[in-house]
Biopython code that builds the backbone (N, CA, C, O; Angstrom):
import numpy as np
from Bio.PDB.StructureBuilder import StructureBuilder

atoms = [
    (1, "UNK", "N", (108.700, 20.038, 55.545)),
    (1, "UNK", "CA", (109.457, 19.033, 54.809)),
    (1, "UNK", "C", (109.498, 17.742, 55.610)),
    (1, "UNK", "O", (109.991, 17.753, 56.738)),
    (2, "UNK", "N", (108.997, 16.616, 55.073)),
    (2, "UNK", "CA", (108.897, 15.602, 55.737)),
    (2, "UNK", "C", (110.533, 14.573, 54.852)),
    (2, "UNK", "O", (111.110, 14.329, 53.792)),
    (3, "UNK", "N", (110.519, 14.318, 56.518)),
    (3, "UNK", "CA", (112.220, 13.375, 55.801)),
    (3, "UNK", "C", (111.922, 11.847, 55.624)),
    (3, "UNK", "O", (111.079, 11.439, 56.422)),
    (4, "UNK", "N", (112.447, 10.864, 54.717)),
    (4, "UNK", "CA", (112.038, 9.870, 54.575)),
    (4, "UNK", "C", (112.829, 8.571, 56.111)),
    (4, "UNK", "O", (113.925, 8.434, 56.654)),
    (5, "UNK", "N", (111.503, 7.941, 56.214)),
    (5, "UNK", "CA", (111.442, 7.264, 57.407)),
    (5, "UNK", "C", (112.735, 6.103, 57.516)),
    (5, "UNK", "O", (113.145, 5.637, 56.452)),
    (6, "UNK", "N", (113.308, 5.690, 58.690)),
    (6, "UNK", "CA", (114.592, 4.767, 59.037)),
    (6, "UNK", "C", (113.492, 3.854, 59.478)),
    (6, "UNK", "O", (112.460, 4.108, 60.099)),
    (7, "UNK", "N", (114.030, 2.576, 58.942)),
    (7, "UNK", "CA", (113.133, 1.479, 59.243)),
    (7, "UNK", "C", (114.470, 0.679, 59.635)),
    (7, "UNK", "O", (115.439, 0.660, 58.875)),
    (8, "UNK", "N", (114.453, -0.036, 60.977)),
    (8, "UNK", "CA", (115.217, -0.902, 61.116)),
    (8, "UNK", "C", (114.864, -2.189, 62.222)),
    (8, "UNK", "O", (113.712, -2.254, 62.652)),
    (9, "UNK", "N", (115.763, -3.085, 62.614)),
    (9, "UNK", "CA", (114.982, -4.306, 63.536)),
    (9, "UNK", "C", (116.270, -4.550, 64.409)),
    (9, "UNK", "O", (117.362, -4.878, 63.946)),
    (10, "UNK", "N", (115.993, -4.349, 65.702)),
    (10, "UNK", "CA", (116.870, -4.225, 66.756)),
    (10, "UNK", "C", (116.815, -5.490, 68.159)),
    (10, "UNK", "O", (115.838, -5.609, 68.898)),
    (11, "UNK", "N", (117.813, -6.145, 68.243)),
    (11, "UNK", "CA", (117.801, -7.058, 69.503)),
    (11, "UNK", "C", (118.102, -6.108, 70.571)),
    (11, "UNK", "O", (118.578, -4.979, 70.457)),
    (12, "UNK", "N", (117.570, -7.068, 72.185)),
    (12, "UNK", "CA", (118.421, -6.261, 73.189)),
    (12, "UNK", "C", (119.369, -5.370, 73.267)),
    (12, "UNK", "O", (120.321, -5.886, 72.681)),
    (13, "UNK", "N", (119.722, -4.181, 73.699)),
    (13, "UNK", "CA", (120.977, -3.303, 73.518)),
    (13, "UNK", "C", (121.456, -3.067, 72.183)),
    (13, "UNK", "O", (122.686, -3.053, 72.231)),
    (14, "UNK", "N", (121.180, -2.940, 71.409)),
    (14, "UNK", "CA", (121.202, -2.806, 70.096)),
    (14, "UNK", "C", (120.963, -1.448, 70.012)),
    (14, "UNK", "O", (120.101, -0.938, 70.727)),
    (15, "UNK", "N", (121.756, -0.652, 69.061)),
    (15, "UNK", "CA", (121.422, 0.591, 69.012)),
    (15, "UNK", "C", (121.218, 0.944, 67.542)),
    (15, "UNK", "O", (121.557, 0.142, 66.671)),
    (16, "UNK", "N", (120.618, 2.239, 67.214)),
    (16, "UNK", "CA", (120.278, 2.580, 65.906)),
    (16, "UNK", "C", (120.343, 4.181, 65.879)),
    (16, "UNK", "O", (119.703, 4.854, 66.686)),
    (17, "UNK", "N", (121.146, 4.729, 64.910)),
    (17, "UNK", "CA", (121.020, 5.996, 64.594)),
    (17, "UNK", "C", (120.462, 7.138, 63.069)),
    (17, "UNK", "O", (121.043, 7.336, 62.001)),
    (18, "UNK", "N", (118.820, 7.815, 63.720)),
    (18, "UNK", "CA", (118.295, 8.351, 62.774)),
    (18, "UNK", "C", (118.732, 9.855, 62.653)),
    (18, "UNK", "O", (118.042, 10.525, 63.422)),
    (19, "UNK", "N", (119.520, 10.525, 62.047)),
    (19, "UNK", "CA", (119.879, 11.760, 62.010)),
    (19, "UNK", "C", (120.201, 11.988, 63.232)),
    (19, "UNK", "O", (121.264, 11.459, 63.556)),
    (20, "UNK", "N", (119.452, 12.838, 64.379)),
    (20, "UNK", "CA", (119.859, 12.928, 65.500)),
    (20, "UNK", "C", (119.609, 12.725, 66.718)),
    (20, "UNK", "O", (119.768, 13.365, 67.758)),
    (21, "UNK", "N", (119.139, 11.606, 66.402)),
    (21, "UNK", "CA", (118.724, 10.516, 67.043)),
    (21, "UNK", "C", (118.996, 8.904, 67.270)),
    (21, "UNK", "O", (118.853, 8.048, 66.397)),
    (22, "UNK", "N", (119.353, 8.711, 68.416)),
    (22, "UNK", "CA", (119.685, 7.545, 69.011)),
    (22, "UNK", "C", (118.873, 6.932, 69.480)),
    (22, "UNK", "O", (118.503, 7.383, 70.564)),
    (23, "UNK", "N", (118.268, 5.844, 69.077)),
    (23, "UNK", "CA", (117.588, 4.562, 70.089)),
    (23, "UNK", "C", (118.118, 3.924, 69.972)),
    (23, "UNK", "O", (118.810, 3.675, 68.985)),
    (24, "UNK", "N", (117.966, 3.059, 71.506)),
    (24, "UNK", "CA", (118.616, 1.673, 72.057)),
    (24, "UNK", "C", (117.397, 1.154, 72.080)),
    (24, "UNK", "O", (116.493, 1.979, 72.217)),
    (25, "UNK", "N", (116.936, -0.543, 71.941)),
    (25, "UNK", "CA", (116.256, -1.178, 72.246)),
    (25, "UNK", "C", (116.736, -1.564, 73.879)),
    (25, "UNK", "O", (117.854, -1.979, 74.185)),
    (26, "UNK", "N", (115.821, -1.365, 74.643)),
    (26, "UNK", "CA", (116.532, -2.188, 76.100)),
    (26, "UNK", "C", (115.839, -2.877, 76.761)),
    (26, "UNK", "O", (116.313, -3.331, 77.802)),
    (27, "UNK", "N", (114.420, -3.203, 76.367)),
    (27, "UNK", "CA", (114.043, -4.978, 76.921)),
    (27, "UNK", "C", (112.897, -4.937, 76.052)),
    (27, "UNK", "O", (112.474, -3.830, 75.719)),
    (28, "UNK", "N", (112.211, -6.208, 75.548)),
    (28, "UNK", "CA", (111.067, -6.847, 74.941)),
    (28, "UNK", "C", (110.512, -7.487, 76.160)),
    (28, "UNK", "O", (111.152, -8.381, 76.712)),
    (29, "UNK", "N", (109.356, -7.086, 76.622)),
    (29, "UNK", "CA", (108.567, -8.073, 77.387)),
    (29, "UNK", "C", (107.451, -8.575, 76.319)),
    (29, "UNK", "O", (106.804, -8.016, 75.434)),
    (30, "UNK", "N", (107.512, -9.494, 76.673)),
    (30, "UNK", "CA", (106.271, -10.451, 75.746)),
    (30, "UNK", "C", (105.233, -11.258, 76.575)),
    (30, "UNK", "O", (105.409, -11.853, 77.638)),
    (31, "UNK", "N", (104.329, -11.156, 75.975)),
    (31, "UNK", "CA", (103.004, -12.048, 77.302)),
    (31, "UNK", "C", (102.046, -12.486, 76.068)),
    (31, "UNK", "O", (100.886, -12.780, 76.358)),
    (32, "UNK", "N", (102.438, -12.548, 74.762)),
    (32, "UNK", "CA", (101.466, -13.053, 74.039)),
    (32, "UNK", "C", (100.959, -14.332, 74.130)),
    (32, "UNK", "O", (101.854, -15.166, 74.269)),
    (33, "UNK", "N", (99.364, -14.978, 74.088)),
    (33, "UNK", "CA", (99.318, -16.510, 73.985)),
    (33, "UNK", "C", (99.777, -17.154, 73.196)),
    (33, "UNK", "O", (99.409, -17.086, 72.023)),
    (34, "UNK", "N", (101.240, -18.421, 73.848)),
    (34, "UNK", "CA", (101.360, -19.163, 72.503)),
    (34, "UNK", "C", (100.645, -19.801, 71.828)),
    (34, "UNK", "O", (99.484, -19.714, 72.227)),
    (35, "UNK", "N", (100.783, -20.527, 70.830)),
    (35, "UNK", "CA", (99.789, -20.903, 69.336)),
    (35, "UNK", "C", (99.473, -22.490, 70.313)),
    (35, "UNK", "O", (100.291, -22.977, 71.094)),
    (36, "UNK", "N", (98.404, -22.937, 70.073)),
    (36, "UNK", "CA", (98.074, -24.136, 71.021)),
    (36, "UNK", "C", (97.969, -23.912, 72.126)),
    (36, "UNK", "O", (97.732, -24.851, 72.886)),
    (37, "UNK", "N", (98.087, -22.764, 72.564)),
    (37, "UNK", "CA", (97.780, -23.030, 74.254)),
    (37, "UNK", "C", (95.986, -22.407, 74.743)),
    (37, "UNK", "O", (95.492, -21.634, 73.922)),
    (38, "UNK", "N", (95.502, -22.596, 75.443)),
    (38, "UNK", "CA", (94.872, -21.972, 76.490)),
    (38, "UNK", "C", (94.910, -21.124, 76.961)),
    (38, "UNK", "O", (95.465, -21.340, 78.038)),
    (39, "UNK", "N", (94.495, -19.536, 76.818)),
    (39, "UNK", "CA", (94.741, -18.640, 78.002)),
    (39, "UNK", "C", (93.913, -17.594, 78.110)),
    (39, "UNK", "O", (93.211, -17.222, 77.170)),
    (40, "UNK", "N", (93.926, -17.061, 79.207)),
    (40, "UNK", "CA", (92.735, -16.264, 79.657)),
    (40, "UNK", "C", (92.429, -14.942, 78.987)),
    (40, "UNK", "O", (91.401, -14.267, 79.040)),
    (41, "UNK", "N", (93.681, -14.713, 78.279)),
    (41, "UNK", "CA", (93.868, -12.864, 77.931)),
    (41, "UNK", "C", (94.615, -13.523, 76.394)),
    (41, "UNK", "O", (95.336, -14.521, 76.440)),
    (42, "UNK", "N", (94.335, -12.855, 75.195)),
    (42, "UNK", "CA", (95.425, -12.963, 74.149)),
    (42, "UNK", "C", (96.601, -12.088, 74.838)),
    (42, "UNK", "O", (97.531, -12.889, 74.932)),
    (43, "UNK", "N", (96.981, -10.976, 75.311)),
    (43, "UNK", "CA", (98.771, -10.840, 75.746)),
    (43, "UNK", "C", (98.551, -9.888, 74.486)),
    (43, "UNK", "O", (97.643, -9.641, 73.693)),
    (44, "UNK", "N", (99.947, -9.458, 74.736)),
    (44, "UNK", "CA", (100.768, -8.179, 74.014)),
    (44, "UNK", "C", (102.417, -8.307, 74.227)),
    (44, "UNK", "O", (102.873, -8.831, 75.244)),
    (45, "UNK", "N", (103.066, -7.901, 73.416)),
    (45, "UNK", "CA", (104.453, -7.524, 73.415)),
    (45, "UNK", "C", (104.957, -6.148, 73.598)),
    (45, "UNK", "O", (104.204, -5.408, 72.966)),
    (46, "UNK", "N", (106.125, -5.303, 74.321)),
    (46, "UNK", "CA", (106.240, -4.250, 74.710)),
    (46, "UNK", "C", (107.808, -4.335, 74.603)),
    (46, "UNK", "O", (108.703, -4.906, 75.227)),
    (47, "UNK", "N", (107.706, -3.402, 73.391)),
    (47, "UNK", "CA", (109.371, -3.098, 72.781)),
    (47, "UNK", "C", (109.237, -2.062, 73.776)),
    (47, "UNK", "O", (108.073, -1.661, 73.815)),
    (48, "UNK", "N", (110.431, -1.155, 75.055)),
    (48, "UNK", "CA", (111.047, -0.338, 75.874)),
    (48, "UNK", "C", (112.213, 0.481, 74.876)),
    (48, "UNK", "O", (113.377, 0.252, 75.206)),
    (49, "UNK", "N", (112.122, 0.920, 74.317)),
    (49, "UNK", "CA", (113.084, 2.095, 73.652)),
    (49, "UNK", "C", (113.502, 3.676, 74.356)),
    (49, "UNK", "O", (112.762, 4.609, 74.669)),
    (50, "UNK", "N", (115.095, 3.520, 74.455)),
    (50, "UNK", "CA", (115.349, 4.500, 75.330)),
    (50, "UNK", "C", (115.921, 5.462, 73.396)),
    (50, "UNK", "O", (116.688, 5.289, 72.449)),
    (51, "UNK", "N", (114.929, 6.360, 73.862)),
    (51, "UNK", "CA", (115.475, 7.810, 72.721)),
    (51, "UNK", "C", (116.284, 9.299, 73.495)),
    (51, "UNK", "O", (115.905, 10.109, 74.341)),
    (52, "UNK", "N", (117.399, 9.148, 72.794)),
    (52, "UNK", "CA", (118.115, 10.888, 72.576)),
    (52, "UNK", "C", (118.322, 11.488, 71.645)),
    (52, "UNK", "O", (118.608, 10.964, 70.568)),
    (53, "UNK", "N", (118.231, 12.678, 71.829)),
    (53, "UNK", "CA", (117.887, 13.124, 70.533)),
    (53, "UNK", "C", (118.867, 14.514, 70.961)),
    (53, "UNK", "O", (118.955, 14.975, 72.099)),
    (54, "UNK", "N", (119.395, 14.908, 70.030)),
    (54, "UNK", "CA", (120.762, 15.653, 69.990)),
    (54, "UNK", "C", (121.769, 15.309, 71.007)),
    (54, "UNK", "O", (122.643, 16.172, 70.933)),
    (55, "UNK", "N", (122.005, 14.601, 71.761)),
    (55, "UNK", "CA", (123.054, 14.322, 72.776)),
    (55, "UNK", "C", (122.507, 14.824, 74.172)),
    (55, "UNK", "O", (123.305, 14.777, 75.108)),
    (56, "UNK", "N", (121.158, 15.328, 74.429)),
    (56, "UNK", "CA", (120.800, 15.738, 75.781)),
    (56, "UNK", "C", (119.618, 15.313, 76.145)),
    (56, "UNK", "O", (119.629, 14.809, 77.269)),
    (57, "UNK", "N", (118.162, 15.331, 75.394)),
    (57, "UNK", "CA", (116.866, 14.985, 75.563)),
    (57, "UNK", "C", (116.803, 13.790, 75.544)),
    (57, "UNK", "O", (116.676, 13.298, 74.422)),
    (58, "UNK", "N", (116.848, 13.065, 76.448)),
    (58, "UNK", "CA", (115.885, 11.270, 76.487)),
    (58, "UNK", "C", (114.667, 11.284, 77.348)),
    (58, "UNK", "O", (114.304, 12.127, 78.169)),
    (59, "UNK", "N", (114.088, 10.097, 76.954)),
    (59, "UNK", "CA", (112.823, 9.400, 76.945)),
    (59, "UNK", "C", (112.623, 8.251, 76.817)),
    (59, "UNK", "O", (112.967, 7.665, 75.790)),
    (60, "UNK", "N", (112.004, 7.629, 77.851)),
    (60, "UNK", "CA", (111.875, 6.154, 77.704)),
    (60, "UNK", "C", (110.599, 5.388, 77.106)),
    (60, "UNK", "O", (109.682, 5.082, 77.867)),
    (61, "UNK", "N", (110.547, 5.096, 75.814)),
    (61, "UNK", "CA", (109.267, 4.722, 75.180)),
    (61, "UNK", "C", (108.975, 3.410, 75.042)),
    (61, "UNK", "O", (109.814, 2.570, 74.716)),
    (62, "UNK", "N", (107.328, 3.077, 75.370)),
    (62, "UNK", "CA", (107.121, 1.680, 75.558)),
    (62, "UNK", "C", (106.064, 1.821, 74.471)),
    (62, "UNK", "O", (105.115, 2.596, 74.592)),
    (63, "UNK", "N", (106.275, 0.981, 73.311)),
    (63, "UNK", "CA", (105.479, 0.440, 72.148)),
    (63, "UNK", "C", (105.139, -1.008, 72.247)),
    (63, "UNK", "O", (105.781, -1.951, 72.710)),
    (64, "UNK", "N", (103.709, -0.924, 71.572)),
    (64, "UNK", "CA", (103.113, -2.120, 71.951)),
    (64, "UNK", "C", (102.456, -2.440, 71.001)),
    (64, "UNK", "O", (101.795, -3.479, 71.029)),
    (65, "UNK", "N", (102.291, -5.063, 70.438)),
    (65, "UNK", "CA", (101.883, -4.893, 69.735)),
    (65, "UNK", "C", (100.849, -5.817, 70.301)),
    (65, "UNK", "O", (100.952, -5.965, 71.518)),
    (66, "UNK", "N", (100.128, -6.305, 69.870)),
    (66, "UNK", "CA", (99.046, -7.432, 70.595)),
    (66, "UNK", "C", (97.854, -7.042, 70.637)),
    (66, "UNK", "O", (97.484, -5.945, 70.217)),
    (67, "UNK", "N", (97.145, -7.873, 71.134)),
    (67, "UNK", "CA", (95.313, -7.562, 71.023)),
    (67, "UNK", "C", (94.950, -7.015, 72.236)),
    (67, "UNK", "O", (93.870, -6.424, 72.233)),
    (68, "UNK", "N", (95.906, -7.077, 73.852)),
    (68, "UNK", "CA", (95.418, -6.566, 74.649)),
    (68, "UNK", "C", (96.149, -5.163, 75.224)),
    (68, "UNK", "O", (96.093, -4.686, 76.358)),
    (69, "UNK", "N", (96.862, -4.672, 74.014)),
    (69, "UNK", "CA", (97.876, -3.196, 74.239)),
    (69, "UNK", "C", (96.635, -2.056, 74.349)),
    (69, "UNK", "O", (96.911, -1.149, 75.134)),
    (70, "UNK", "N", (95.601, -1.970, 73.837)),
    (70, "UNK", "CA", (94.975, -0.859, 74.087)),
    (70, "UNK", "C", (94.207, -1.381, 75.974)),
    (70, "UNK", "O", (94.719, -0.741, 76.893)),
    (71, "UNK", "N", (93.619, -1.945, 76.197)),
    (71, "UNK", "CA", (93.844, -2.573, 77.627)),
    (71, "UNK", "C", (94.637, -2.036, 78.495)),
    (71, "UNK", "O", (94.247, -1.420, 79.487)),
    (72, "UNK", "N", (95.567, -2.189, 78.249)),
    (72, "UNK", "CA", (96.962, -2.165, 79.161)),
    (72, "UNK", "C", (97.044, -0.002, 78.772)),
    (72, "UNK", "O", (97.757, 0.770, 79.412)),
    (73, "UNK", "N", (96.215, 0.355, 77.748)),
    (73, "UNK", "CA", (96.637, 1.896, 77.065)),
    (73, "UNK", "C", (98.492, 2.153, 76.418)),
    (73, "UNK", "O", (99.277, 3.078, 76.212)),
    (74, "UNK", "N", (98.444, 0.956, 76.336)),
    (74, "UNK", "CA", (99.975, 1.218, 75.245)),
    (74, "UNK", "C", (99.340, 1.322, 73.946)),
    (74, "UNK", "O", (98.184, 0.988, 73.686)),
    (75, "UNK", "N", (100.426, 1.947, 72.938)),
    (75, "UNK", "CA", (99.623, 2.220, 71.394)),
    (75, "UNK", "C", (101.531, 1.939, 70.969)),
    (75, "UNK", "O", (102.554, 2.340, 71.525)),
    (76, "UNK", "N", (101.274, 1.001, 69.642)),
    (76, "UNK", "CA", (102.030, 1.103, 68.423)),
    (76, "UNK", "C", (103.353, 2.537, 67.915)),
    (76, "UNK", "O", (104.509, 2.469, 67.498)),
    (77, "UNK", "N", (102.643, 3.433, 68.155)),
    (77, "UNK", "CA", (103.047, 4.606, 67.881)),
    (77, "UNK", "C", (103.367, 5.688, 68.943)),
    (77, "UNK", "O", (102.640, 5.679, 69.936)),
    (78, "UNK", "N", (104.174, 6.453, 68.891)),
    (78, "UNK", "CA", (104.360, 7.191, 69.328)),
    (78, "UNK", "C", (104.835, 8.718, 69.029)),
    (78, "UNK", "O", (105.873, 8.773, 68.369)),
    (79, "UNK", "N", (104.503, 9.445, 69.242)),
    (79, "UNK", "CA", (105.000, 11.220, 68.726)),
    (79, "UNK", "C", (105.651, 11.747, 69.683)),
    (79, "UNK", "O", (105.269, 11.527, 70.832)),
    (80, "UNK", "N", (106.727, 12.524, 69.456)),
    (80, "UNK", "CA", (107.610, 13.421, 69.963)),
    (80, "UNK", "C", (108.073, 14.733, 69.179)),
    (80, "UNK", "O", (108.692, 15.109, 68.183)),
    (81, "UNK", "N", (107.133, 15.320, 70.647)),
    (81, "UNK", "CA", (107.723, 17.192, 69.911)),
    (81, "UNK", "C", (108.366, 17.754, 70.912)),
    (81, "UNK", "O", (107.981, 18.011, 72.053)),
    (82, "UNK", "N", (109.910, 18.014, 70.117)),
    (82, "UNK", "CA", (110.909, 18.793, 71.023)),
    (82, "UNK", "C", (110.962, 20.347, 70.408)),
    (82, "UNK", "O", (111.303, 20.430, 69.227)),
    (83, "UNK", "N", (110.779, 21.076, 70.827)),
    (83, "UNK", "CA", (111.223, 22.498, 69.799)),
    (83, "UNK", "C", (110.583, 22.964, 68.529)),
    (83, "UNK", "O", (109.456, 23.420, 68.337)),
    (84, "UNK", "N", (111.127, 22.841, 68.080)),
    (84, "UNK", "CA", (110.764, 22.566, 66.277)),
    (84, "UNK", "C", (111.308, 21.294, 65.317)),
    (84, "UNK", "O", (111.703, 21.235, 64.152)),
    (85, "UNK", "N", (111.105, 20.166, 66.547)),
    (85, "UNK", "CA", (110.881, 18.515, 65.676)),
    (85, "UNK", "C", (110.227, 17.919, 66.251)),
    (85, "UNK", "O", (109.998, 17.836, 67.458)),
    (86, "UNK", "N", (109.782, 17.336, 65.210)),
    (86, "UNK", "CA", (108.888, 16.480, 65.459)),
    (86, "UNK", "C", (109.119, 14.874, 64.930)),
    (86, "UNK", "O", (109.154, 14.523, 63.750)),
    (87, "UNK", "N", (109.264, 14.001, 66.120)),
    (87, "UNK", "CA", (109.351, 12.731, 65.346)),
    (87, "UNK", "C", (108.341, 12.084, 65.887)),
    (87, "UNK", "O", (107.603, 12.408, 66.818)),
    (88, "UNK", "N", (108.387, 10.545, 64.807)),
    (88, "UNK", "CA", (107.088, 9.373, 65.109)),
    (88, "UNK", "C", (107.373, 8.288, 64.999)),
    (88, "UNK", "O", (107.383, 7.740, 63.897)),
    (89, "UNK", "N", (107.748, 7.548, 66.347)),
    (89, "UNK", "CA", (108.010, 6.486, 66.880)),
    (89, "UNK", "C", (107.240, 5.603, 66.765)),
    (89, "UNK", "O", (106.439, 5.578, 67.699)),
    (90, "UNK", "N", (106.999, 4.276, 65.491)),
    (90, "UNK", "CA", (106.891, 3.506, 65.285)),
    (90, "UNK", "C", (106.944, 1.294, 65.332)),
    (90, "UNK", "O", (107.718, 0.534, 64.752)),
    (91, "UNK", "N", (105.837, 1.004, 66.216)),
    (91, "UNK", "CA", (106.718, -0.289, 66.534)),
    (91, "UNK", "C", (105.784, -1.275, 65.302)),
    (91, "UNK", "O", (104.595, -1.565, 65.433)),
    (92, "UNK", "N", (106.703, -1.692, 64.070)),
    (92, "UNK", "CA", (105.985, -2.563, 63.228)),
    (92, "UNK", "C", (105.744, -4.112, 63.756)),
    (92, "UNK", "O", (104.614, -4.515, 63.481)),
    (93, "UNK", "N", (106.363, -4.817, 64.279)),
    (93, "UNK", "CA", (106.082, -6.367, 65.426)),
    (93, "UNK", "C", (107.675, -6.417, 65.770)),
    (93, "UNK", "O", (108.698, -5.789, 65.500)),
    (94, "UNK", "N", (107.197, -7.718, 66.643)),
    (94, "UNK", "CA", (108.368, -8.188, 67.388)),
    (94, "UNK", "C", (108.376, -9.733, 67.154)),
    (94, "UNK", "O", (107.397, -10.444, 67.377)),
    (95, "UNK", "N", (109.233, -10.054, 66.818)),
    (95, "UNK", "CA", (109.759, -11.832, 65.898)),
    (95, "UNK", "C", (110.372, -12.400, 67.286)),
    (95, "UNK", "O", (111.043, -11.598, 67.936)),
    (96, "UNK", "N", (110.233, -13.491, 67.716)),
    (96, "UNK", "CA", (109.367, -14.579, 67.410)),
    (96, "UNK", "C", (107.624, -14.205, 67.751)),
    (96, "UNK", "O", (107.331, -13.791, 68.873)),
    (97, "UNK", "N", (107.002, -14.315, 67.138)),
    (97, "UNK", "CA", (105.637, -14.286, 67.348)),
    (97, "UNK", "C", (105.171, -15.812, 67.926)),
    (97, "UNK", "O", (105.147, -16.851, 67.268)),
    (98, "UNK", "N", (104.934, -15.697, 68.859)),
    (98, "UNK", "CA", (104.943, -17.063, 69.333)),
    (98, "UNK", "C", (102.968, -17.410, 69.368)),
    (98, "UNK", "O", (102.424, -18.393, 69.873)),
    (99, "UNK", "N", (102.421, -16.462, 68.794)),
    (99, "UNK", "CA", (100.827, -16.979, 68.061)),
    (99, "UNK", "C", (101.288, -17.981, 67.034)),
    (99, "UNK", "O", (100.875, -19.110, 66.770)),
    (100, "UNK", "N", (102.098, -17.374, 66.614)),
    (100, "UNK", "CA", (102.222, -17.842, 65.022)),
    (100, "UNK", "C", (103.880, -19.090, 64.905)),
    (100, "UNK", "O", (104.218, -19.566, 63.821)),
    (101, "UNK", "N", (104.431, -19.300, 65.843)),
    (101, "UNK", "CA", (105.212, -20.543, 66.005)),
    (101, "UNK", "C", (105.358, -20.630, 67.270)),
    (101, "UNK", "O", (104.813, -19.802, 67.999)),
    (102, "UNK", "N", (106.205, -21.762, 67.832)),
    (102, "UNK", "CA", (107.123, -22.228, 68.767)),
    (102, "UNK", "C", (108.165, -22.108, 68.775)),
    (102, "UNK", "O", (108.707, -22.555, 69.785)),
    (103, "UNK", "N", (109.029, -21.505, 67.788)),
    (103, "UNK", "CA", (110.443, -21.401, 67.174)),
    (103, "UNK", "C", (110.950, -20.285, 68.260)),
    (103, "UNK", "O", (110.062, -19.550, 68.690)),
    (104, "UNK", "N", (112.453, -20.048, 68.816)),
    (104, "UNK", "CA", (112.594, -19.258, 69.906)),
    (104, "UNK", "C", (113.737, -19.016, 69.643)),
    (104, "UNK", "O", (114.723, -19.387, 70.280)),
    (105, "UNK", "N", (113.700, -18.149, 68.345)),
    (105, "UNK", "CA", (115.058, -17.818, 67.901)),
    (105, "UNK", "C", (115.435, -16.372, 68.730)),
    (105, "UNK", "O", (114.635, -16.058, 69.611)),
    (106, "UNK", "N", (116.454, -15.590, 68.532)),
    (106, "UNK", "CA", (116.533, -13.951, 69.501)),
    (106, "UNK", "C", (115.719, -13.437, 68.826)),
    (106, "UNK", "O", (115.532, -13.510, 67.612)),
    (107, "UNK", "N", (114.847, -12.519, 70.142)),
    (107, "UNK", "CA", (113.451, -11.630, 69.826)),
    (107, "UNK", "C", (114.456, -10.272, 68.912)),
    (107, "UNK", "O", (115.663, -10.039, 68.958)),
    (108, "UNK", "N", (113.330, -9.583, 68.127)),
    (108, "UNK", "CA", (113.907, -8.539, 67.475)),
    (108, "UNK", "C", (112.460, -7.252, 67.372)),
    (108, "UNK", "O", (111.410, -7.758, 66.974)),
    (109, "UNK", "N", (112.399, -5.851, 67.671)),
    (109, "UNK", "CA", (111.616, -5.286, 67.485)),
    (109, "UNK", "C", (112.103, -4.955, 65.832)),
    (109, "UNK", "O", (113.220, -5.133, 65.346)),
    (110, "UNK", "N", (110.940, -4.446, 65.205)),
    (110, "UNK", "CA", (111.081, -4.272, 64.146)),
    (110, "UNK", "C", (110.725, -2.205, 64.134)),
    (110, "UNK", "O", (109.583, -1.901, 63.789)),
    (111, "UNK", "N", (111.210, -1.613, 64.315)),
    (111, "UNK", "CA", (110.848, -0.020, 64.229)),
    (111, "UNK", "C", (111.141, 0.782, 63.157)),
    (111, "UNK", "O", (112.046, 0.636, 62.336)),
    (112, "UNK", "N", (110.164, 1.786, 63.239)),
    (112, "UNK", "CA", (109.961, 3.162, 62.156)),
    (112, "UNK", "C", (110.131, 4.177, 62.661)),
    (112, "UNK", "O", (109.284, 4.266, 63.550)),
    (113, "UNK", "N", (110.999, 5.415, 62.626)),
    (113, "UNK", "CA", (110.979, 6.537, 62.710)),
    (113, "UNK", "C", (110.926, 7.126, 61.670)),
    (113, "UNK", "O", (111.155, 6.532, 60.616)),
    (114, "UNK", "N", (110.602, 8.477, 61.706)),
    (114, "UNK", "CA", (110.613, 9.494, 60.851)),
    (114, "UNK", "C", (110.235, 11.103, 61.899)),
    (114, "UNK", "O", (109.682, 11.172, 62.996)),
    (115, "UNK", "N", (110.802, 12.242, 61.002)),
    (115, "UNK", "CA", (110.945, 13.525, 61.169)),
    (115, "UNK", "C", (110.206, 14.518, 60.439)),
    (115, "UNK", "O", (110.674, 14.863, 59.354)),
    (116, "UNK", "N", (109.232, 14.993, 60.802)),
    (116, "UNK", "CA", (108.897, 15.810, 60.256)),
    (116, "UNK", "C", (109.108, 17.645, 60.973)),
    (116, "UNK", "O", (109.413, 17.914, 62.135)),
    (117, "UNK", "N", (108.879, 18.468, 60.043)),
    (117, "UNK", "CA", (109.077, 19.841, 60.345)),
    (117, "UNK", "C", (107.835, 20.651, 60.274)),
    (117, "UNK", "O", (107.870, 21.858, 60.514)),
]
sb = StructureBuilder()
sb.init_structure("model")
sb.init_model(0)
sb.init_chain("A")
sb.init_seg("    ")
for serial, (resi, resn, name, xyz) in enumerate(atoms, 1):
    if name == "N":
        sb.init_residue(resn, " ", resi, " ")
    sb.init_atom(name, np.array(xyz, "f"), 0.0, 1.0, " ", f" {name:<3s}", serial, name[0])
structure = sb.get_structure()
């Protein structure tokens, strides 16, 4: 039975709860090239998500979005099998995209989980 996915968008310390599961967002590093500039590498962004899952199991997960995340071997996604669950840690982007403006409003990951059995 697959359960339908929690989609939500989290600043710094920000927390979110999927059934039994807790993530905190707890830092965005960003190294993407801004839009007009020059640079040697396009960069990547790296949402850090700390997950617990029933009140005892954590894990510290680093999702990544950018052109040089497989480089670096970060991936978008992530899977977790505890027991008999299974979840899939999802990073959809991270706002401000600074390819795509100069605007420097608070960064936000945008994430997907879901549970399957």
């Amino acid at each position: 039975m697959v359960t339908p996915p929690h989609a939500t968008s989290l600043q710094v310390n920000e927390k979110t709860t999927y059934q039994n599961v807790v993530i905190t967002l707890k830092e965005i590093n960003e190294s993407r090239c801004p839009m007009n500039a020059r640079c040697i590498r396009a960069g990547e962004a790296v949402a850090v998500l700390n997950v617990v899952v029933d009140g005892k199991t954590e894990r510290n997960l680093q999702l990544c979005t950018g052109v040089d995340c497989e480089r670096r071997s970060l991936n978008s996604a992530y899977a977790l099998s505890l027991e008999d669950q299974k979840y899939l840690f999802r990073l959809d982007s991270i706002t401000p995209d600074p390819t795509k403006t100069l605007e420097k409003p608070v960064q936000r990951a945008y994430i997907s989980v879901e549970q399957s059995k």
